[in-house]
C-alpha positions as CSV (number, residue, x, y, z in Angstrom):
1,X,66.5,26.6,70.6
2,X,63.6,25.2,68.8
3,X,65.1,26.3,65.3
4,X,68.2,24.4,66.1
5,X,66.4,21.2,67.0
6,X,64.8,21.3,64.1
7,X,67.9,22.1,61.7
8,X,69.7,19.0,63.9
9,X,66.8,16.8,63.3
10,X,66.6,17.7,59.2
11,X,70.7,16.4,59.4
12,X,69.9,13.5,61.0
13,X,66.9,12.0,58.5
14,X,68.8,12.8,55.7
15,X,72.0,10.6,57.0
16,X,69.4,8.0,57.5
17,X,67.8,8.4,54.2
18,X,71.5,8.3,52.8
19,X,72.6,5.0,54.9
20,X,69.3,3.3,53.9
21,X,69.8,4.0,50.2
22,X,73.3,2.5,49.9
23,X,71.5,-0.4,52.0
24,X,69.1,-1.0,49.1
25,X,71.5,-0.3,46.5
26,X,74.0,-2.9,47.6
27,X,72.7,-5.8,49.5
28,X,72.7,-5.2,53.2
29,X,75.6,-2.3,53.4
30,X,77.7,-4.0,55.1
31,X,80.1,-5.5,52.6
32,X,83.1,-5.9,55.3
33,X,81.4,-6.2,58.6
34,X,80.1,-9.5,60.2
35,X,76.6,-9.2,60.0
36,X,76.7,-10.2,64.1
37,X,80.0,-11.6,66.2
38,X,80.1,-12.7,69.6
39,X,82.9,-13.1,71.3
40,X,83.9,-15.1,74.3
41,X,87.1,-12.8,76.0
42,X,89.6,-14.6,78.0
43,X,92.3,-12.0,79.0
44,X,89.8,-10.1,80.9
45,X,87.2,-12.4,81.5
46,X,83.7,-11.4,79.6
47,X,81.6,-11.8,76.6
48,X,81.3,-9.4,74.0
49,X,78.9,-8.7,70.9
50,X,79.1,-6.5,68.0
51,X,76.4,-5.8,65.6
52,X,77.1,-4.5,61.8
53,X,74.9,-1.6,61.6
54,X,75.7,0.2,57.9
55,X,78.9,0.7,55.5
56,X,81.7,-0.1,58.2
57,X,79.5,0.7,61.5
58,X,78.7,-1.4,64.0
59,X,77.4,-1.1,67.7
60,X,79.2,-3.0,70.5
61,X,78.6,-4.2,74.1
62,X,80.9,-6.4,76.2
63,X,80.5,-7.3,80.1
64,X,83.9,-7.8,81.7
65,X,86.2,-6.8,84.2
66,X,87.5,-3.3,84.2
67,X,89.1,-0.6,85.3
68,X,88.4,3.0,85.5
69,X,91.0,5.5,86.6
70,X,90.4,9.5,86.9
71,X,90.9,12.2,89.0
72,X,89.9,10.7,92.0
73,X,91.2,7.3,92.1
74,X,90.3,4.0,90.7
75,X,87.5,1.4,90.2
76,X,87.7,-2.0,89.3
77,X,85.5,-4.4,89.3
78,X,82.3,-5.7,86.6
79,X,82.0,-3.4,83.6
80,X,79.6,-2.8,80.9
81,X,81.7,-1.1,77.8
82,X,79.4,0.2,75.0
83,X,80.7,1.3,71.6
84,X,79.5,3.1,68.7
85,X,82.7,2.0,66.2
86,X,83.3,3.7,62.7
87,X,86.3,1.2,60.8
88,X,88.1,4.0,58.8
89,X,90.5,1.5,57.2
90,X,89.1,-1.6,55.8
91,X,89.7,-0.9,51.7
92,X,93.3,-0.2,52.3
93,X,93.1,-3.1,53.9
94,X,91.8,-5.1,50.9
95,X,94.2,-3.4,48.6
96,X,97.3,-4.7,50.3
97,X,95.8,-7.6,50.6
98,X,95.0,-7.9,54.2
99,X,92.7,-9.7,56.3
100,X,88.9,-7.8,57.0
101,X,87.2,-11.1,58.1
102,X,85.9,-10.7,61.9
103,X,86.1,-6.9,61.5
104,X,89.9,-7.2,61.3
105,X,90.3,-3.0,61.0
106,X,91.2,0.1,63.3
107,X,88.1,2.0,64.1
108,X,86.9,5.2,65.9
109,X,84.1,4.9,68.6
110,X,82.3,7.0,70.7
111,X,82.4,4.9,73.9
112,X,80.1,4.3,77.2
113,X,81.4,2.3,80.2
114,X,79.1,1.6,83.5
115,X,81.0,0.1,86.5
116,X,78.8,-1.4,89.1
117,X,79.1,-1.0,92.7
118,X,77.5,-4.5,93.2
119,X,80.2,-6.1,91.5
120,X,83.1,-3.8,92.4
121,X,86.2,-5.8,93.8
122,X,88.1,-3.0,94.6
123,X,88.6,1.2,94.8
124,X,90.2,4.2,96.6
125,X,87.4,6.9,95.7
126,X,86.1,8.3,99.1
127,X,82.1,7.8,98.8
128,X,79.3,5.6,99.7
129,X,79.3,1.7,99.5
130,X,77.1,1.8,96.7
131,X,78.4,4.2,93.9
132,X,78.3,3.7,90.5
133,X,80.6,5.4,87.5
134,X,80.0,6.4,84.0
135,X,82.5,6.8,81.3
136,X,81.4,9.0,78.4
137,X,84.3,9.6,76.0
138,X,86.3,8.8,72.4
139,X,88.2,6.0,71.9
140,X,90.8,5.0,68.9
141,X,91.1,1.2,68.6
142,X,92.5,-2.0,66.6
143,X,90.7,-4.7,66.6
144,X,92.4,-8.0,64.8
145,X,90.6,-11.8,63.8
146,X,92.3,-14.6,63.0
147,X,91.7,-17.3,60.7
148,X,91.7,-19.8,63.6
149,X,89.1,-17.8,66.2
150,X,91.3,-15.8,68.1
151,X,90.7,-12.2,68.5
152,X,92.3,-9.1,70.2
153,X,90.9,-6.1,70.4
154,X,93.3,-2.8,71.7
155,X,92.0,0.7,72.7
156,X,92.9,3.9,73.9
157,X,90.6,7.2,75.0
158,X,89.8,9.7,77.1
159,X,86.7,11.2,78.1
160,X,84.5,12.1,81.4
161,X,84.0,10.1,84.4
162,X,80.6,10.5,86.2
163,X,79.8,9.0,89.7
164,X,76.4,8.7,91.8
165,X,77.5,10.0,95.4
166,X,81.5,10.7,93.8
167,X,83.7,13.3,92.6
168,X,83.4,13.6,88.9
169,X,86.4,14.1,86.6
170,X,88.5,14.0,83.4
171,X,90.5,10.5,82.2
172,X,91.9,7.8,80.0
173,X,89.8,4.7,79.0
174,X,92.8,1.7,77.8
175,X,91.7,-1.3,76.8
176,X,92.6,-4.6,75.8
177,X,90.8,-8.0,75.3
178,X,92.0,-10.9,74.1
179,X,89.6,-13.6,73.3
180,X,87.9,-16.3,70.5
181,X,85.2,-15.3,68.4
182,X,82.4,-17.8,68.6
183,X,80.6,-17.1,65.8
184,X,80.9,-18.0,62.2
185,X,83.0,-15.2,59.9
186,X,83.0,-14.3,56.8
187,X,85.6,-15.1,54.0
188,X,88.9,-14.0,54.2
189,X,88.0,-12.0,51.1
190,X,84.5,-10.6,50.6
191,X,82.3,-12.2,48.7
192,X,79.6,-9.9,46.7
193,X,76.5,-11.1,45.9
């Protein structure tokens, strides 16, 4: 047990040690990425920010409404959606000459997803009153930014459903947002330093 710790722990500095390098070697890494983008999401009311974290990664959290459906019913209500996204597409992009500004790319993400009891409008999962549920899964997702603000973002996954008090069980995560991004974004094309 100890062995593999260590073995997983070795892997793990030396992705570091390789993400940091390409940091140094070319500015801050993230050539495509917004640096930081907030976004204000109107279809399902919320706000959302995503930080650009190395060479198309970035970590992001929104608060919203959502809805979580599994094995034993349904939730909907506040949510708190966290993401982990890798952008696998954003050179092909540039080569056909397409937009990248606002993180304008399809991505992979491991996702998290907490929906509150105290802000739970409605569900048909037998339980107590004040029961919370986790989402812990993979999502695939487009996200697309407009030259004038506007911003949709469209995912699909699947992944495990954990409840405090509630059944726990396999299910989809779908998402959609559709929203204005409030903060400043880069050039349409990137612009190297």
């Amino acid at each position: 047990m100890k062995k593999s710790i260590l073995i997983l722990l070795f892997f793990m500095v030396q992705f570091v040690q390789s993400q940091i390098r390409g940091v140094t070697e070319k500015g801050f890494g993230i050539v495509n990425l917004e640096k930081h983008q907030f976004k204000f999401d109107l279809f399902s009311p919320g706000i959302s920010y995503e930080f650009g974290l190395f060479r198309n990664q970035s970590v992001s959290t929104a608060l919203g409404l959502g809805m979580a459906t599994y094995e034993p019913g349904y939730v909907f209500g506040l949510a708190l959606n966290n993401r982990y996204r890798y952008y696998h597409n954003f050179q092909r992009r540039i080569d056909r000459d397409k937009n990248v500004s606002g993180n304008s790319g399809n991505y992979i993400a491991a996702a998290q997803a907490i929906f509150f009891s105290q802000a739970r409008l409605t569900t048909n999962v037998l339980g107590p009153d004040d029961f919370n549920v986790g989402f812990y899964g993979m999502v695939y997702g487009i996200q697309r930014t407009y030259p004038q603000g506007f911003n949709f973002n469209a995912e699909l996954g699947a992944g495990y459903y954990k409840g405090d008090g509630i059944p726990d069980g396999y299910g989809p995560l779908i998402g959609f947002t559709f929203g204005w991004v409030g903060t400043k974004r880069k050039p349409r094309k990137p612009v190297f330093d």
